[in-house]
RODO-2510 file (C-alpha; in nm, 4 decimals, decimal comma):
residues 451
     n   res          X          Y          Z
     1     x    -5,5844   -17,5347     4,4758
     2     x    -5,2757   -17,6052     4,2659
     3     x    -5,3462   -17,5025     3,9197
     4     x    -5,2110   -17,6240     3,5857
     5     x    -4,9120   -17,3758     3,5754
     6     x    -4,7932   -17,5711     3,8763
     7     x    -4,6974   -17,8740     3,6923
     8     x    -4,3603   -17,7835     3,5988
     9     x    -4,2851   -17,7475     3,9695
    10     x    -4,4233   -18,0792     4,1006
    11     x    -4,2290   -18,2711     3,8177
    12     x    -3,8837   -18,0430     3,9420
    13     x    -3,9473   -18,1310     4,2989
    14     x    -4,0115   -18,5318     4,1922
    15     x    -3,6986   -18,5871     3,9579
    16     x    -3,5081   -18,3790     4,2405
    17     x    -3,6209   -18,6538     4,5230
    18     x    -3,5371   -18,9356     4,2405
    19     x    -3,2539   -18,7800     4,1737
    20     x    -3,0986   -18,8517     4,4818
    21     x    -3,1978   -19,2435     4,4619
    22     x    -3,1499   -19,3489     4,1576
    23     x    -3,0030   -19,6850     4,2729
    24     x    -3,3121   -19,7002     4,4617
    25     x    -3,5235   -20,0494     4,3794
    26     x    -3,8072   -20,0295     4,5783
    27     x    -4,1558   -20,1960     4,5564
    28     x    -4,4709   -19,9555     4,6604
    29     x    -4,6992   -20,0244     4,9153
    30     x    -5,0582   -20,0959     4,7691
    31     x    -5,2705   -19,7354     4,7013
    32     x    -5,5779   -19,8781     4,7526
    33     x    -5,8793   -19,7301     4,5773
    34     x    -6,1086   -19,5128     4,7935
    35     x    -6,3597   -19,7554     4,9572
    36     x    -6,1082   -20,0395     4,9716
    37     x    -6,1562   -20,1516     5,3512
    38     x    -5,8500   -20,1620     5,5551
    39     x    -5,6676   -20,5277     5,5384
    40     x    -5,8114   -20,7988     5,7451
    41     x    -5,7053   -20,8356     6,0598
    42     x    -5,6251   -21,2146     6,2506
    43     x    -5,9468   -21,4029     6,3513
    44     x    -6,0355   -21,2749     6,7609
    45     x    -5,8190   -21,4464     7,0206
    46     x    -5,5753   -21,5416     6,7351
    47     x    -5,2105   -21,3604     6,8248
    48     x    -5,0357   -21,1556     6,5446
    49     x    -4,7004   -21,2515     6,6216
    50     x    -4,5211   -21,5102     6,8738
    51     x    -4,2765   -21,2333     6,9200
    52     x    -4,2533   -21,0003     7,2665
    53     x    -4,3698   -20,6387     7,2542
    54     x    -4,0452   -20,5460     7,2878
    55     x    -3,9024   -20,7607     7,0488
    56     x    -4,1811   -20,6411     6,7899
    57     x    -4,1039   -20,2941     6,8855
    58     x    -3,7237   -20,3389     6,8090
    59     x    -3,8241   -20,4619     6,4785
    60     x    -4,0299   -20,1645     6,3657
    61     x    -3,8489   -20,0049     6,0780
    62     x    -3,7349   -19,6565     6,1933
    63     x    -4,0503   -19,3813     6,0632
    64     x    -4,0257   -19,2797     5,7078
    65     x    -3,8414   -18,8912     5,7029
    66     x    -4,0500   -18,6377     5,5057
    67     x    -4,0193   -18,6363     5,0967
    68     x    -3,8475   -19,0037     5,1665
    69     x    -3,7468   -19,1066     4,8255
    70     x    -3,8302   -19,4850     4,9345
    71     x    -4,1064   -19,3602     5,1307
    72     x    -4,4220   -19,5029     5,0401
    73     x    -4,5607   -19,0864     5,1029
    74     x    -4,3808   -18,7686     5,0368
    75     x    -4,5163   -18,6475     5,4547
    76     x    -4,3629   -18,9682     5,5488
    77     x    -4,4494   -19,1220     5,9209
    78     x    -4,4789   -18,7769     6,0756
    79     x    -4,2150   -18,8456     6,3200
    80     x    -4,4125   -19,2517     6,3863
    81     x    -4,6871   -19,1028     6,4586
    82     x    -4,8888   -19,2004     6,1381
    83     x    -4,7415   -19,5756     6,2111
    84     x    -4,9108   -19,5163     6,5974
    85     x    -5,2069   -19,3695     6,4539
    86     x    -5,2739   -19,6805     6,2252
    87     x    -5,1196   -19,9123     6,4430
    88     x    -5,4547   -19,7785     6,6979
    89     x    -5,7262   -19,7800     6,4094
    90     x    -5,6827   -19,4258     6,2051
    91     x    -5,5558   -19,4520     5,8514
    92     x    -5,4985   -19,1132     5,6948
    93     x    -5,4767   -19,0746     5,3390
    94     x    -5,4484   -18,7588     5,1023
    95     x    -5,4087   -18,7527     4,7549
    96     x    -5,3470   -18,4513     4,4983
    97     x    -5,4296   -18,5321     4,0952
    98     x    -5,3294   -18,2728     3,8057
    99     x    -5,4290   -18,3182     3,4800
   100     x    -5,2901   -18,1103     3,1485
   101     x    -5,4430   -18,2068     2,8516
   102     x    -5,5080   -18,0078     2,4806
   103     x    -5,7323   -18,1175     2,1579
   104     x    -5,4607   -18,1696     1,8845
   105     x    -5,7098   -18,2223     1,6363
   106     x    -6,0626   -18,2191     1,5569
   107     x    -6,3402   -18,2485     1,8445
   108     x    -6,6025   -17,9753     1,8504
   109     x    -6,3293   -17,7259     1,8453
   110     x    -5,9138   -17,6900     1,9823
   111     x    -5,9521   -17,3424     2,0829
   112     x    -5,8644   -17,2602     2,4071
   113     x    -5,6952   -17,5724     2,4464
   114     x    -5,4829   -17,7157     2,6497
   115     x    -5,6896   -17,7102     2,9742
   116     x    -5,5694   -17,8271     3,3284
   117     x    -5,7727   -17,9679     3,6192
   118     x    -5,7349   -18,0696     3,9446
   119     x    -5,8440   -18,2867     4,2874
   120     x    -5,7869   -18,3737     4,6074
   121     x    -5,8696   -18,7007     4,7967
   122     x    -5,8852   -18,6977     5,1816
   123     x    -5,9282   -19,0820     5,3214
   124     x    -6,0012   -19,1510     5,6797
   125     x    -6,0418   -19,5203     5,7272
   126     x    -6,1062   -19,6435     6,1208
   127     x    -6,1122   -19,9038     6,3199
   128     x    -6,3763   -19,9010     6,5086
   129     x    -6,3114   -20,2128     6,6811
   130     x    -5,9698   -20,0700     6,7838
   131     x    -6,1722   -19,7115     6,8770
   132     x    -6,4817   -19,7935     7,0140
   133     x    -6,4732   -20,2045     7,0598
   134     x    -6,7492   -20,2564     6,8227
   135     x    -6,6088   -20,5659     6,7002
   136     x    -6,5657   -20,6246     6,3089
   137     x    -6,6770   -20,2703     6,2040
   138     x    -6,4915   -19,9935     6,0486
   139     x    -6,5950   -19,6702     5,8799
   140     x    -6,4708   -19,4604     5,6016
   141     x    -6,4814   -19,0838     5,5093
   142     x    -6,3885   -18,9677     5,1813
   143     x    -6,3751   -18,6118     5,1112
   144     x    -6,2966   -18,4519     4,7922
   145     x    -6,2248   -18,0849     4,5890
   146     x    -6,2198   -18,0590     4,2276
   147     x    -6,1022   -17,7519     4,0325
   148     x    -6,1464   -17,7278     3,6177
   149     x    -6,3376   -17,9041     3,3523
   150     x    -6,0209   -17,9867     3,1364
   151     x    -6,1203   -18,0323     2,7978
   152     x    -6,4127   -18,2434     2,7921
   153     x    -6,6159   -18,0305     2,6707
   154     x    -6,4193   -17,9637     2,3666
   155     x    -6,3573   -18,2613     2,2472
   156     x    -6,7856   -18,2503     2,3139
   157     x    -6,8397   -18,7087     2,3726
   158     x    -7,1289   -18,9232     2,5050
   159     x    -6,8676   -18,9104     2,7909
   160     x    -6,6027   -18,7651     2,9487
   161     x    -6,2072   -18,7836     2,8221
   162     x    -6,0950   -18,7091     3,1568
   163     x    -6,3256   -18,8743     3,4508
   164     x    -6,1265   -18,6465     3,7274
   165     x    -6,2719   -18,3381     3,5563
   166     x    -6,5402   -18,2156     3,7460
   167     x    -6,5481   -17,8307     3,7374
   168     x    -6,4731   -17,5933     4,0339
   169     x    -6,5877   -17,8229     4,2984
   170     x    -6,5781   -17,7116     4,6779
   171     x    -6,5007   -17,9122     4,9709
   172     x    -6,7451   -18,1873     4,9726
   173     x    -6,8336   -18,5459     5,1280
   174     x    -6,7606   -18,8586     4,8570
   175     x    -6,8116   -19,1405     5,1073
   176     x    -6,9135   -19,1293     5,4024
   177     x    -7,0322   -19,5565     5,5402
   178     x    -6,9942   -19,8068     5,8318
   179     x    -6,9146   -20,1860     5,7355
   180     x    -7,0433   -20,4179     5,9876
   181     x    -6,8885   -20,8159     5,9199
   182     x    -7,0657   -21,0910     6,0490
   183     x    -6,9977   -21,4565     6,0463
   184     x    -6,6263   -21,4709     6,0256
   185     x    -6,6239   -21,2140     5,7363
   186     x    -6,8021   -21,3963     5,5469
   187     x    -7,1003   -21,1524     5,5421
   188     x    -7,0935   -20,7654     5,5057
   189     x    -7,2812   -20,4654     5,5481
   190     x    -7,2107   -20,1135     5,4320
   191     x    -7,4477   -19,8342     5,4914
   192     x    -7,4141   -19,4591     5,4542
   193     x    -7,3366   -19,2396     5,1920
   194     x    -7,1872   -19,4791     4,8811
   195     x    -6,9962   -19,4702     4,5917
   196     x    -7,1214   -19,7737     4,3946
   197     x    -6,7724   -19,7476     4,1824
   198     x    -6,6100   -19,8674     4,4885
   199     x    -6,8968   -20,1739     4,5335
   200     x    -7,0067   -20,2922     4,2196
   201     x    -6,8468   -20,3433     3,8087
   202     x    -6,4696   -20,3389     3,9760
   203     x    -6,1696   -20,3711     3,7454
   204     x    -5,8422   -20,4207     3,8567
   205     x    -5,7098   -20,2849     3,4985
   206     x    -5,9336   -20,0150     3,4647
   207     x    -6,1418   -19,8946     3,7786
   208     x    -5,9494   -19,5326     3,8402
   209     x    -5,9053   -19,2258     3,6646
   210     x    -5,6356   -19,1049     3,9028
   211     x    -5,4148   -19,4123     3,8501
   212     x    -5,5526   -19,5871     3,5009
   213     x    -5,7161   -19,4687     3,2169
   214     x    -5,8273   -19,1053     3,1959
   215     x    -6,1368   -19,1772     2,9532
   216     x    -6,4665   -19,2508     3,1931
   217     x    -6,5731   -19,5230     2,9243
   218     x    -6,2230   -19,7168     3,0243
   219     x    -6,2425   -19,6202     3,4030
   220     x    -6,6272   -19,7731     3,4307
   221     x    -6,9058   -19,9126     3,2152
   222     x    -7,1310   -19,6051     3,0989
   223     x    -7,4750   -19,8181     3,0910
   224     x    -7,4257   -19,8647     3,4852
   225     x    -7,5479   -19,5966     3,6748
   226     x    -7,2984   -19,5803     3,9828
   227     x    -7,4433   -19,3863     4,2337
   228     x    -7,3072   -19,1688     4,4455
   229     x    -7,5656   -19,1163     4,7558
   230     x    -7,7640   -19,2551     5,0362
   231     x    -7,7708   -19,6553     5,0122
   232     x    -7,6341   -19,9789     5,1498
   233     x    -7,4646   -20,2878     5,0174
   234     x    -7,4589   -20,6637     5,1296
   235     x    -7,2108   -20,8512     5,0698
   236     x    -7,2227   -21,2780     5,0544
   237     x    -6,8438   -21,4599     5,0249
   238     x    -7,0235   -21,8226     5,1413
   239     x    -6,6343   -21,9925     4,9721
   240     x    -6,2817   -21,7550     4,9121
   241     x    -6,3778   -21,7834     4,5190
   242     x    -6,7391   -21,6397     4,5530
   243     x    -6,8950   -21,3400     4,6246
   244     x    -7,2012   -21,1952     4,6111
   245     x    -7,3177   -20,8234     4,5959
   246     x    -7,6970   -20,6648     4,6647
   247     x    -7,7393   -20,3112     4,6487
   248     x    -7,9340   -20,0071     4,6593
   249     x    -7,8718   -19,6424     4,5951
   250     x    -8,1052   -19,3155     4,5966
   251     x    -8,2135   -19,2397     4,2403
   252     x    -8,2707   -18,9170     4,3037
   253     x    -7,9426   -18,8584     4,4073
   254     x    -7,7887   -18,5029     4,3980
   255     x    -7,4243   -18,4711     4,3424
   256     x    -7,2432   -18,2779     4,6195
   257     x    -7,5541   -18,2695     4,8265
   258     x    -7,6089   -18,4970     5,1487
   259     x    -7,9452   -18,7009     4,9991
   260     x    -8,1743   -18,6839     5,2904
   261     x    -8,4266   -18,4804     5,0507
   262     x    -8,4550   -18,7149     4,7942
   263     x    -8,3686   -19,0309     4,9570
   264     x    -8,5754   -19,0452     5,2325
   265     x    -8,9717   -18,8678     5,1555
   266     x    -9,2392   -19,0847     5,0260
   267     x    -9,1904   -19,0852     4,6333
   268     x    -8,8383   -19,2292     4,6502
   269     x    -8,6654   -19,4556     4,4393
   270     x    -8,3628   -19,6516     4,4193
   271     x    -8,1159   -19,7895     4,1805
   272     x    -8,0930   -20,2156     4,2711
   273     x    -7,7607   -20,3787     4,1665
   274     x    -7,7187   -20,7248     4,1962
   275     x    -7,3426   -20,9093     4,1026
   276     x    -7,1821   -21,2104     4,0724
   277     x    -6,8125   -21,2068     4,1097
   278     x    -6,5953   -21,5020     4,0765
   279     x    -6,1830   -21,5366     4,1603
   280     x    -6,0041   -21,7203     3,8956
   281     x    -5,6654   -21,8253     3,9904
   282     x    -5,4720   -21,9566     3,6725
   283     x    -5,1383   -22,1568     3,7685
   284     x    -4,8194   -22,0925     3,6084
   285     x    -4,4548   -22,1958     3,6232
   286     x    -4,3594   -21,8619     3,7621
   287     x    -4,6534   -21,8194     4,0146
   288     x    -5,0547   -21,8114     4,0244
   289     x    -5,2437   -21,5464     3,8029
   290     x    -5,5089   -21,3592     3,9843
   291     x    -5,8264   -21,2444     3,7961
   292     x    -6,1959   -21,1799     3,8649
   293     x    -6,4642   -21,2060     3,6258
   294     x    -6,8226   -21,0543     3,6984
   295     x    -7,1481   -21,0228     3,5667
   296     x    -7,4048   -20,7977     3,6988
   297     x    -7,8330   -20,6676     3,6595
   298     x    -7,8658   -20,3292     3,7301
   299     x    -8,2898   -20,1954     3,8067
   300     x    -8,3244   -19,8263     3,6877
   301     x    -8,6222   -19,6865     3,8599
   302     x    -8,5892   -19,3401     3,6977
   303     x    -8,9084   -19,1584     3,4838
   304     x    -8,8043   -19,2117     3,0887
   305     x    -8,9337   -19,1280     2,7999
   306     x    -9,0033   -19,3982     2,5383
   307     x    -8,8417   -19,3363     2,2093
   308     x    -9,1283   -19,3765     1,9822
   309     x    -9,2317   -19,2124     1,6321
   310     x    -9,3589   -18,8502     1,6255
   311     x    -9,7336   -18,9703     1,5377
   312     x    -9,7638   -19,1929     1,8578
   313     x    -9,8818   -19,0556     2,2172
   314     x    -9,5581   -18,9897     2,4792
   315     x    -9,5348   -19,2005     2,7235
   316     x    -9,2785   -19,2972     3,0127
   317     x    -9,1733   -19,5653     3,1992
   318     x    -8,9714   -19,6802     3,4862
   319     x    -8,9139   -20,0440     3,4741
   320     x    -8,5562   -19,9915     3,2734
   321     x    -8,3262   -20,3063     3,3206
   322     x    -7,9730   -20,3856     3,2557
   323     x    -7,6938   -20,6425     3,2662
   324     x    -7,2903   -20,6169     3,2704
   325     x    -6,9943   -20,7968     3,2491
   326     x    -6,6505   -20,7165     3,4018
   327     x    -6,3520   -20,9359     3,4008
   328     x    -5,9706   -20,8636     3,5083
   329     x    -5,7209   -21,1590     3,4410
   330     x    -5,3239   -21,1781     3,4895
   331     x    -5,1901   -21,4007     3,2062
   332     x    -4,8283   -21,3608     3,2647
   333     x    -4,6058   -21,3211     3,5536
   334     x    -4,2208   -21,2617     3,4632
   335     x    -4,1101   -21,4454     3,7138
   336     x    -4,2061   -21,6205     4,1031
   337     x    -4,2764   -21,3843     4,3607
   338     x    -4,2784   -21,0876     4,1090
   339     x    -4,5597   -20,8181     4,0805
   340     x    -4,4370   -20,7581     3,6779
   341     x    -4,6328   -20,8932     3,3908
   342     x    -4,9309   -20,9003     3,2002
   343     x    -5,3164   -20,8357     3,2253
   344     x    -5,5885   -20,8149     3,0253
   345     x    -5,9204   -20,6793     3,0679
   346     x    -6,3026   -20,6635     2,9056
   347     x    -6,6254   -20,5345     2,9962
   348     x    -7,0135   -20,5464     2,8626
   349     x    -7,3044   -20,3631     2,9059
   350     x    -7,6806   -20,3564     2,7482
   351     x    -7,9479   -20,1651     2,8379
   352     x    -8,3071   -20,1212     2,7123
   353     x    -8,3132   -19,9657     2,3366
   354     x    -8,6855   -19,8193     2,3772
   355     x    -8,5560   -19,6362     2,6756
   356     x    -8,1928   -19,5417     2,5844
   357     x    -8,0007   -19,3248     2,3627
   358     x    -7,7163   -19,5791     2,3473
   359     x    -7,7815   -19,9301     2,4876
   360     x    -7,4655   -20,1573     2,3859
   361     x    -7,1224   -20,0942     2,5531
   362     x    -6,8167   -20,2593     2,5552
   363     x    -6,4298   -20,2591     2,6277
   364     x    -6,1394   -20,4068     2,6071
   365     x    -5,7500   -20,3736     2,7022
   366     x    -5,4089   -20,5044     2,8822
   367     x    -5,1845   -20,3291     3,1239
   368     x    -4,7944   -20,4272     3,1821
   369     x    -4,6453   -20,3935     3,4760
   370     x    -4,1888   -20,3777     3,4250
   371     x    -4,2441   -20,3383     3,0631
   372     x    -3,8837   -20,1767     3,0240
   373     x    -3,6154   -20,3128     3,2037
   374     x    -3,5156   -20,1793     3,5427
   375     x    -3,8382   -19,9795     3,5496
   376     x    -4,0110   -20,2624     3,7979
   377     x    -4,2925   -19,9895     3,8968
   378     x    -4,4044   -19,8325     3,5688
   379     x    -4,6918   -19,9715     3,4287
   380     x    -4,7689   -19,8951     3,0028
   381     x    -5,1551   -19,9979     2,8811
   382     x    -5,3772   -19,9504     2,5884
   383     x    -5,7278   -19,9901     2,5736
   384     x    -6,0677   -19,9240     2,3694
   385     x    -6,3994   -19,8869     2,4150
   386     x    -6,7190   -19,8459     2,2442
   387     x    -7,1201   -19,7402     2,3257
   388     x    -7,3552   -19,7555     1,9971
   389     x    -7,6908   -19,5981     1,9670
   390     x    -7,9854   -19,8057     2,0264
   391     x    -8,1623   -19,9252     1,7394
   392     x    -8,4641   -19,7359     1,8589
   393     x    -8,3094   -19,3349     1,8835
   394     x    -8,1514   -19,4223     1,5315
   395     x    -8,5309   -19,4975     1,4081
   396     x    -8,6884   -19,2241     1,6059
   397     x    -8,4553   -18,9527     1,7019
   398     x    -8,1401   -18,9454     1,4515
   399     x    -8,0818   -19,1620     1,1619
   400     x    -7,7523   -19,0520     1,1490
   401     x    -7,6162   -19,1405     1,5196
   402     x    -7,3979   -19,4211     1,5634
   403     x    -7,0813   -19,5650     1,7202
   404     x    -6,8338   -19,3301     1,9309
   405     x    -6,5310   -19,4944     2,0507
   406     x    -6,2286   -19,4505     2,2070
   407     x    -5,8633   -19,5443     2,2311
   408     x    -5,6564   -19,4740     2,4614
   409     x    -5,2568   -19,5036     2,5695
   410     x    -5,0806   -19,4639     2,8812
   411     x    -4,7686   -19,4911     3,0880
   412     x    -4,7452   -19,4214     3,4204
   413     x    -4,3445   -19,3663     3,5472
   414     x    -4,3134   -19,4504     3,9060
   415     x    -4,0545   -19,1171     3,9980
   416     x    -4,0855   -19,2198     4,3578
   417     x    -4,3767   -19,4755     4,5181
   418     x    -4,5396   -19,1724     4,6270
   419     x    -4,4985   -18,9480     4,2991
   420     x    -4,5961   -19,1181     3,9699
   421     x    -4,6265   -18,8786     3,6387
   422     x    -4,8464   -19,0668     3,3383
   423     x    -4,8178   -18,9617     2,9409
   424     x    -5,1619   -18,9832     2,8173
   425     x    -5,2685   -19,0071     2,4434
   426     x    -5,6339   -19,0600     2,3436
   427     x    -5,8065   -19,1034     1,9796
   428     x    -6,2125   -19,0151     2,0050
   429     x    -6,3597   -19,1681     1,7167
   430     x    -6,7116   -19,0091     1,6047
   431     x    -6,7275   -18,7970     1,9801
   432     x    -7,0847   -18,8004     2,0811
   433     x    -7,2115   -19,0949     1,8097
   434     x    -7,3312   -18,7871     1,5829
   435     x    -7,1925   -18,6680     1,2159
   436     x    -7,0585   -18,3112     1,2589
   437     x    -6,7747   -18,3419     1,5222
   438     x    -6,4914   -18,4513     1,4043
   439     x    -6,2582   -18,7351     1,4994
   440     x    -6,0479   -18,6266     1,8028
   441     x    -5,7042   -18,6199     1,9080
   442     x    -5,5809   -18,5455     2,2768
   443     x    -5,2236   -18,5603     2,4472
   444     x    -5,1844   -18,4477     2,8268
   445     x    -5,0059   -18,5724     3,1702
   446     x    -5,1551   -18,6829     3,4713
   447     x    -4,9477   -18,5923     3,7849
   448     x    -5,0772   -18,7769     4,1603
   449     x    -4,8928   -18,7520     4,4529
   450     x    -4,9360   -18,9084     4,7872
   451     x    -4,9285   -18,7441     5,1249
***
């Protein structure tokens, strides 16, 4: 594993490679979020292209050379066979994130900061229609390794200032599903091990720590328990502007473990999602503006406590509800055909108060994409976010807890489209909704490269 001390390298290598196309203008190819299924392919019997094989072949743009400054990954095409491999139903993907980050102020303490941590993301998306002829089915296997905690726990929040900080993490299994389609896409089923980040409360703005925000209230919604085990999804898209989502996830769940103990004995219980998601295309003089706007009921099966006063009898429950909102919207598009402009973004989330330390949540930012000129690729956003204690732990537990919140800044420069290197400032207002810990301040730098 690279560690922290390694930065300086990586950003050497990178402004070496740019160095040598700086006249270079070149648009990325899309670096699609683990769980994104491969792009849909033409309707059976339909032909891709009126062109001849060899005429097709001809027209193949020669394979990308290795640490290609326009490349759209620093291995390249391995010589076309990466092009062959996909071109036959194997997509490989491999991703390395670094993270530097220090206190500057306040938090439960700034010594022994700055901190680094690091992960890798192995994708292997197939075809399995292409492999295997099972028509309209393809699989996924996403495997991970995590090294550090950063400095989460010094700044000491409700949640996490840097999501991609999970510790010293061996090689282990992050998805592993089959996807079955069935009447002319318009139904879906995934089954396997799932990542319910992936499946449920998406954001285009602010869905991934290794490409967007850093903070894990600004990456997801912290009332939504997205589970990572054993479970399956359905998927309804009746009309292109409407889809729904059912789901179900173990409970139980273990992280880093396979799930078979918990998920399938005869006490288990699942997490149920249900989601509405809705495309909004606004027109514009200079082109349509995408957005989706969803709202969600999550079904928490898990044993809680209720918060009640000292003089009443404990009991539990496991009936805990709760509903979300997540919306993405483009609002400005600097010109037809263009990828540059503006977005905005919001999300909601309640849970039960008698059941929950914090049971409001909510978020909101905007992203540019070409905010400087001639930088085309780089994309600058802000955002906040919020989770108050329920009315209930304030009564019960702490009079004193309240509101902790977040801000958060970030630019990510586009050195090549397969090295980007992102500034990232946060401000932690009241970190973990308690008096004692004082406001805090973090700076750091998020490398990611592609392979």
């Amino acid at each position: 594993m690279i560690g922290a001390r390694s930065i300086p390298m990586w950003i050497a290598v990178c402004a070496a490679v740019v160095g040598s196309s700086a006249a270079a203008n070149v648009v990325p190819a899309a670096d699609a979020l683990p769980g994104t299924p491969p792009s849909t392919p033409a309707p059976p019997g339909e032909p891709t292209s009126s062109a001849s094989p060899q005429d097709r072949q001809a027209a193949q743009p020669p394979p990308q050379a290795f640490a290609d400054p326009a490349g759209a990954t620093a291995t390249g095409d391995w010589g076309g066979w990466r092009r062959d491999l996909k071109s036959a139903g194997v997509d490989f993907q491999l991703y390395y994130n670094q993270q530097f980050q220090a206190v500057l102020k306040g938090g439960r303490t700034t010594d022994g900061s700055p901190r680094g941590s690091a992960s890798f993301d192995l994708i292997l998306i197939l075809d399995l229609e292409k492999l295997s002829a099972m028509p309209e089915t393809e699989a996924l296997i996403h495997a991970q390794q995590n090294c550090g905690l950063g400095v989460n726990a010094y700044v000491d929040g409700l949640t996490q200032v840097n999501d991609d900080a999970d510790g010293h993490v061996d090689l282990h299994v992050g998805q592993a599903w089959v996807r079955k389609h069935f009447l002319d896409r318009r139904v879906s089923l995934t089954v396997g091990f799932l990542d319910f980040q992936t499946i449920v409360d998406r954001n285009a703005v602010a869905n991934s720590e290794d490409k967007q925000f850093l903070h894990q209230m600004l990456d997801n919604n912290p009332l939504i328990p997205l589970n990572i085990g054993l479970g399956a999804a359905l998927s309804l898209k009746p009309i292109p502007q409407y889809t729904f989502i059912a789901g179900a996830g173990d409970a139980e769940s273990i992280l880093y473990k396979p799930g078979f103990s918990t998920a399938l004995h005869d006490d288990s219980a699942f997490f149920a999602y249900l989601e509405h998601e809705i495309t909004l295309t606004l027109p514009s003089a200079r082109g349509s503006l995408p957005g989706s706007w969803r709202v969600g009921l999550v079904y928490d099966p898990r044993d809680k406590n209720v918060l009640l006063d000292e003089d009443e009898k404990p009991r539990t429950r496991t009936d805990d509800y709760g509903y979300y909102v997540s919306a993405d919207q483009r609002v400005f598009r600097e010109q037809a055909g263009s990828e540059q402009g503006l977005s905005i973004f919001g999300r909601y989330g309640y849970r039960d108060s008698r059941l929950n330390r914090t049971n409001t949540f909510w978020s909101a930012g905007v992203s540019y994409r070409g905010l400087i000129p001639g930088r085309d690729n780089d994309v600058a956003a802000f955002g906040f976010a919020a989770q108050t204690s329920s009315a209930q732990y304030r009564r019960f537990v702490n009079e004193t807890a309240g509101t902790e919140a977040v801000y958060e800044l970030y630019y990510a420069i586009e050195l090549t489209p397969w090295c980007v290197l992102t500034p990232d400032v946060q401000y932690v207002h009241n970190p973990g909704a308690i008096d004692g810990v004082g406001h805090a301040v973090t700076a750091g730098v998020r490398l990611r490269l592609s392979f």
